[in-house]
PADRENRO-316056 format. One record per residue (C-alpha): residue number from 0; residue in one letter; x, y, z. Coordinates in nm, 4 decimals. Layout:
// residues N
+-----+-----+----------+----------+----------+
!   n ! res !       px !       py !       pz !
+-----+-----+----------+----------+----------+
! NUM !   a !        X !        Y !        Z !
...
+-----+-----+----------+----------+----------+
***
This chain:
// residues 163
+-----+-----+----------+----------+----------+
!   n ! res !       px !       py !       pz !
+-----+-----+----------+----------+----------+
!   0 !   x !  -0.5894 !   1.9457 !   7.9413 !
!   1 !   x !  -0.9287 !   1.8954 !   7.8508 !
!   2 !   x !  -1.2550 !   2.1200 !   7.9648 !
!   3 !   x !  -1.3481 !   1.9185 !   8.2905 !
!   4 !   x !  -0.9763 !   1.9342 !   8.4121 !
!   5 !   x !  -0.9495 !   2.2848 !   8.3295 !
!   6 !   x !  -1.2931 !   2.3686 !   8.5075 !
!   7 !   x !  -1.1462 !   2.1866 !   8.8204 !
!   8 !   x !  -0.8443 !   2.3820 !   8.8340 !
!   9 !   x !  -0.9823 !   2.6897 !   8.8321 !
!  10 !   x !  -1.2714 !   2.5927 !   9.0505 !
!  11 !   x !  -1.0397 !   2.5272 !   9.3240 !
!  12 !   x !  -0.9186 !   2.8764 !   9.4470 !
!  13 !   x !  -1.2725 !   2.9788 !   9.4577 !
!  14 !   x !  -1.3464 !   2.6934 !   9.7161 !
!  15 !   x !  -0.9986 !   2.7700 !   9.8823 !
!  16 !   x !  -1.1638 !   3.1284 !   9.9340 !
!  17 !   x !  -1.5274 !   2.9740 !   9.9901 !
!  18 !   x !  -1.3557 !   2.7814 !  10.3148 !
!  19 !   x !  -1.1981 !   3.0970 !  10.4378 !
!  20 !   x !  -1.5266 !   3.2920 !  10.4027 !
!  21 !   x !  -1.6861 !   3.0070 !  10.5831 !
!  22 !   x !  -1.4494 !   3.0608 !  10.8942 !
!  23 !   x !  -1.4628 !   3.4225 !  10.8974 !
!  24 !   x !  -1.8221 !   3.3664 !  10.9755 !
!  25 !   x !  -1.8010 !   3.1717 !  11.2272 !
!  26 !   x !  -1.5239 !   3.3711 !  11.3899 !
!  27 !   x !  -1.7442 !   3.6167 !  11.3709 !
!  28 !   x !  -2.0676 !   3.5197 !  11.5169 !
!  29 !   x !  -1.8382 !   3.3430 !  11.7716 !
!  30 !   x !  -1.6526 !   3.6882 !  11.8624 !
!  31 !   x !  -2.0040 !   3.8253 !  11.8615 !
!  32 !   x !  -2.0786 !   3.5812 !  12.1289 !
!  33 !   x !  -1.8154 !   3.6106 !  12.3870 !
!  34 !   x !  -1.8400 !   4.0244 !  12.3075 !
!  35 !   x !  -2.2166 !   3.9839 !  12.4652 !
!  36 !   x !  -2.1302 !   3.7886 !  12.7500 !
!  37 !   x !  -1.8506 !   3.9760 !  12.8512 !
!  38 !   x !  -2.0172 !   4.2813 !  12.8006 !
!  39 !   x !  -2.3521 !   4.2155 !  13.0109 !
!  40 !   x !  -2.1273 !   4.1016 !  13.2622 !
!  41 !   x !  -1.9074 !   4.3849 !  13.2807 !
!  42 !   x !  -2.2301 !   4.6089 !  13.3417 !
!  43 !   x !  -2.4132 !   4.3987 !  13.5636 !
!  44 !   x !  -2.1030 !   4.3824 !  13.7640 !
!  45 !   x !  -1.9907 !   4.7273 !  13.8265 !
!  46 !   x !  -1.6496 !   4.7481 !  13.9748 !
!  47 !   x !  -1.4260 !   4.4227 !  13.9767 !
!  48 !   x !  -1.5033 !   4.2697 !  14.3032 !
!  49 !   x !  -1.4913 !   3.9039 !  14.2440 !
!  50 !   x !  -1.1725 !   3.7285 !  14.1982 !
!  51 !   x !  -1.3550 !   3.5419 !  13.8744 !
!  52 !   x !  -1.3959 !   3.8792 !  13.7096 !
!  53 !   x !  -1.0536 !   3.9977 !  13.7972 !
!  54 !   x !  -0.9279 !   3.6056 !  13.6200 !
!  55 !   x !  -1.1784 !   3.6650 !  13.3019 !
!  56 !   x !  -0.9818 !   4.0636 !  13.2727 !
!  57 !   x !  -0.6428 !   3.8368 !  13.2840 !
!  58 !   x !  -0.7489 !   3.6001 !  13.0494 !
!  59 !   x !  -0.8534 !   3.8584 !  12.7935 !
!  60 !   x !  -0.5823 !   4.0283 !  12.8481 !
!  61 !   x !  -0.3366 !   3.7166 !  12.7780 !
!  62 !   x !  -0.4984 !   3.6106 !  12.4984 !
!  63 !   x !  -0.5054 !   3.9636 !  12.3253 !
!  64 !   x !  -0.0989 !   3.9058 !  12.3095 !
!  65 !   x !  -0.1258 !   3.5182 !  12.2711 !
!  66 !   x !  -0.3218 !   3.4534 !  12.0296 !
!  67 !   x !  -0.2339 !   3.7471 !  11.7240 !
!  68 !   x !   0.1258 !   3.5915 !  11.7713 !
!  69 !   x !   0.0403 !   3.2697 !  11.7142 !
!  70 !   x !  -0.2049 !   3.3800 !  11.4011 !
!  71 !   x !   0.1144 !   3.5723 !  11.2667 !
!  72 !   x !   0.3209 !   3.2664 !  11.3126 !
!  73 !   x !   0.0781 !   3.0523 !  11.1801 !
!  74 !   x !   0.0727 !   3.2536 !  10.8613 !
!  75 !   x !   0.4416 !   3.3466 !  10.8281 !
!  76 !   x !   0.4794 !   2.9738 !  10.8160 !
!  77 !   x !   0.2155 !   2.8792 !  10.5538 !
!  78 !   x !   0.3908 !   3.1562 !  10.3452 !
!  79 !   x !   0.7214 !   3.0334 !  10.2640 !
!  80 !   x !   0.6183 !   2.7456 !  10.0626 !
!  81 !   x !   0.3852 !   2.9835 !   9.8356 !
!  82 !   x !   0.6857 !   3.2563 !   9.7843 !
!  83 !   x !   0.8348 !   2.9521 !   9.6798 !
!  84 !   x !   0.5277 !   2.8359 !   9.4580 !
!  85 !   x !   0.5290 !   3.2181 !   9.3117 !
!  86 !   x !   0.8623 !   3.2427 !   9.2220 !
!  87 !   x !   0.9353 !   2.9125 !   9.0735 !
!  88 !   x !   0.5438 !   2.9723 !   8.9145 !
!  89 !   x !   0.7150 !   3.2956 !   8.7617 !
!  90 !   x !   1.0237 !   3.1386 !   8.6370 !
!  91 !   x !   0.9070 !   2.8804 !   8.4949 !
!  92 !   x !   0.6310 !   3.0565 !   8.3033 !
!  93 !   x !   0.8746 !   3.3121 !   8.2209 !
!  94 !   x !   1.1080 !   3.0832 !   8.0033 !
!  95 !   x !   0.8024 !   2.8786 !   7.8557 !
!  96 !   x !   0.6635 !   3.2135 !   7.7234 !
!  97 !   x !   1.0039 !   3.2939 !   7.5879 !
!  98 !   x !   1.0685 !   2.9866 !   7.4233 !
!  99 !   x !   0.7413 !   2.8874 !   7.2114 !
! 100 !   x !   0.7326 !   3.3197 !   7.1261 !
! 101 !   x !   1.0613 !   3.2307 !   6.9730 !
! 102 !   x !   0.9141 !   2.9068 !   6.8048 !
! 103 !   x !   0.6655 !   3.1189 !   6.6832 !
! 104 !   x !   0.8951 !   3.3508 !   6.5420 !
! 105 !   x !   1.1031 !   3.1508 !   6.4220 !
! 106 !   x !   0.8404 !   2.9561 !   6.2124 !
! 107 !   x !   0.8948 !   2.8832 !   5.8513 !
! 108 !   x !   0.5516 !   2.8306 !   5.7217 !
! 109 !   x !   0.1905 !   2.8580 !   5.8152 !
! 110 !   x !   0.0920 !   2.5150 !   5.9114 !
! 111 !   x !   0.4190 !   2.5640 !   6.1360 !
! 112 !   x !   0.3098 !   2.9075 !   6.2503 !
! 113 !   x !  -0.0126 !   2.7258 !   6.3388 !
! 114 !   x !   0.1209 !   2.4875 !   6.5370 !
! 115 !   x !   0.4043 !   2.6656 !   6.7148 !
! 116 !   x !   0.0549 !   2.9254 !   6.7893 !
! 117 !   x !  -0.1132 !   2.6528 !   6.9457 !
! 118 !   x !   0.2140 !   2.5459 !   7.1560 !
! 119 !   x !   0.1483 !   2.9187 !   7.2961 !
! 120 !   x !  -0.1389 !   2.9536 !   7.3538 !
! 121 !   x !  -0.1345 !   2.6014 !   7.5901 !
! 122 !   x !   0.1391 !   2.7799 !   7.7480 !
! 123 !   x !  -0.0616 !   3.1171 !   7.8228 !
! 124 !   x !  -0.3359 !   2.8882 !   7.9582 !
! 125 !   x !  -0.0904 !   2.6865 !   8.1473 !
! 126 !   x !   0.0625 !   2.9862 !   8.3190 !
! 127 !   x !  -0.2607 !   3.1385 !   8.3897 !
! 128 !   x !  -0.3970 !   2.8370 !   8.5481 !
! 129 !   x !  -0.0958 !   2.8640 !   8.8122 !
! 130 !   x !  -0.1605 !   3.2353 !   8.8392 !
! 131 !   x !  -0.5071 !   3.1330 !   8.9807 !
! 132 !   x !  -0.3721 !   2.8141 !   9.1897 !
! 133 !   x !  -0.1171 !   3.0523 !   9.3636 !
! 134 !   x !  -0.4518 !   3.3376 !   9.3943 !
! 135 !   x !  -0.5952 !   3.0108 !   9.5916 !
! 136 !   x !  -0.3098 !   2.9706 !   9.7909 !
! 137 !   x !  -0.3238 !   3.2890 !   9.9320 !
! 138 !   x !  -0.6604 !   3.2209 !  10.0614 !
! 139 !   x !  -0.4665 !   2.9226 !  10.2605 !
! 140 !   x !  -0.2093 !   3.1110 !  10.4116 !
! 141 !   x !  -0.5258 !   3.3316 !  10.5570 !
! 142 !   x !  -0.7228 !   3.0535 !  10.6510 !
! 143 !   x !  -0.3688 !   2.9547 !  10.8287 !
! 144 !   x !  -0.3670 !   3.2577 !  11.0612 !
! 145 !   x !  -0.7590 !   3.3039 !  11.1004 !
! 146 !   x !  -0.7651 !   2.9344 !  11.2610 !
! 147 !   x !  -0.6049 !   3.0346 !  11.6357 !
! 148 !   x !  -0.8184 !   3.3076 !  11.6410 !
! 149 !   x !  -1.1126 !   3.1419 !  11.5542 !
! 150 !   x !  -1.0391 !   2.8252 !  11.7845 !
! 151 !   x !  -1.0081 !   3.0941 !  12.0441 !
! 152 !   x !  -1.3251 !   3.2261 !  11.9980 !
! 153 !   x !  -1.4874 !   2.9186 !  12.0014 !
! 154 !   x !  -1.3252 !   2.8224 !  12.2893 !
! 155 !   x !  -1.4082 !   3.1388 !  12.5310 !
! 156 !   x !  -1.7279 !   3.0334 !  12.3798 !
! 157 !   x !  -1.7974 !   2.7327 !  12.5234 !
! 158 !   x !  -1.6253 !   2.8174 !  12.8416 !
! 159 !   x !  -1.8110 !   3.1193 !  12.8550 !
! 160 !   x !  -2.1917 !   2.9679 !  12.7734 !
! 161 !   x !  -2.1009 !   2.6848 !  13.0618 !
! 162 !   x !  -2.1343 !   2.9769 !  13.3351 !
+-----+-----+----------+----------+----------+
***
């Protein structure tokens, strides 16, 4: 693996949690939104005399149930195939680092220490570069359940700035 490809690789999970920022903004300027309208028209309004203010309590309501399930789904889903990445990831560099320690060990002379050294160290690098790609993934499985909350959001918001 040469510099650029290495750069790239570990690049990636800091883009992963670049993207997730990203949408945590807007979720919350969004939220920050719908929190003002709602607001001003809960104290312009008084008690609940309209039937559209009684509909906008439901709706809140609703979605206050609706949508965290569907975030924890969302997530709980986008999980299994990183506890899958993990533990193969941890298997796999498990027996690598086993193997070329015993190379090294096992070596009969220096320019076959050196090389068996090398063999390891591409393997620590290896298995650190996964360690970060599975850090990255994490981001993803958040990014999974913040996106029904934040389509929510931006929903209400829309519907909301159209009255």
């Amino acid at each position: 693996m040469n510099r650029e490809e290495l750069r790239d690789q570990l690049l990636a999970p800091v883009l992963q949690w670049t993207r997730l920022g990203r949408q945590t903004n807007r979720l919350m300027t969004g939220s920050s939104a719908v929190i003002s309208y709602r607001t001003r028209r809960l104290l312009r309004a008084g008690a609940f005399s309209r039937q559209a203010d009684w509909d906008e309590v439901a709706h809140m309501t609703r979605e206050k149930v609706e949508i965290p399930l569907e975030a924890a789904t969302a997530m709980a889903v986008a999980m299994l195939p990183v506890i899958k990445q993990f533990w193969t990831h941890t298997g796999q560099s498990m027996l690598a680092c086993s193997s070329d320690s015993m190379s090294l060990l096992g070596s009969r002379g220096p320019e076959e220490f050196r090389e068996r050294q090398a063999d390891l160290c591409a393997t620590l690098i290896n298995a650190s570069v996964g360690w970060f790609r599975v850090f990255g993934s994490l981001a993803e499985v958040a990014s999974q359940g913040v996106a029904p909350l934040l389509r929510q959001v931006q929903d209400n918001a829309e519907r909301l700035e159209k009255r």
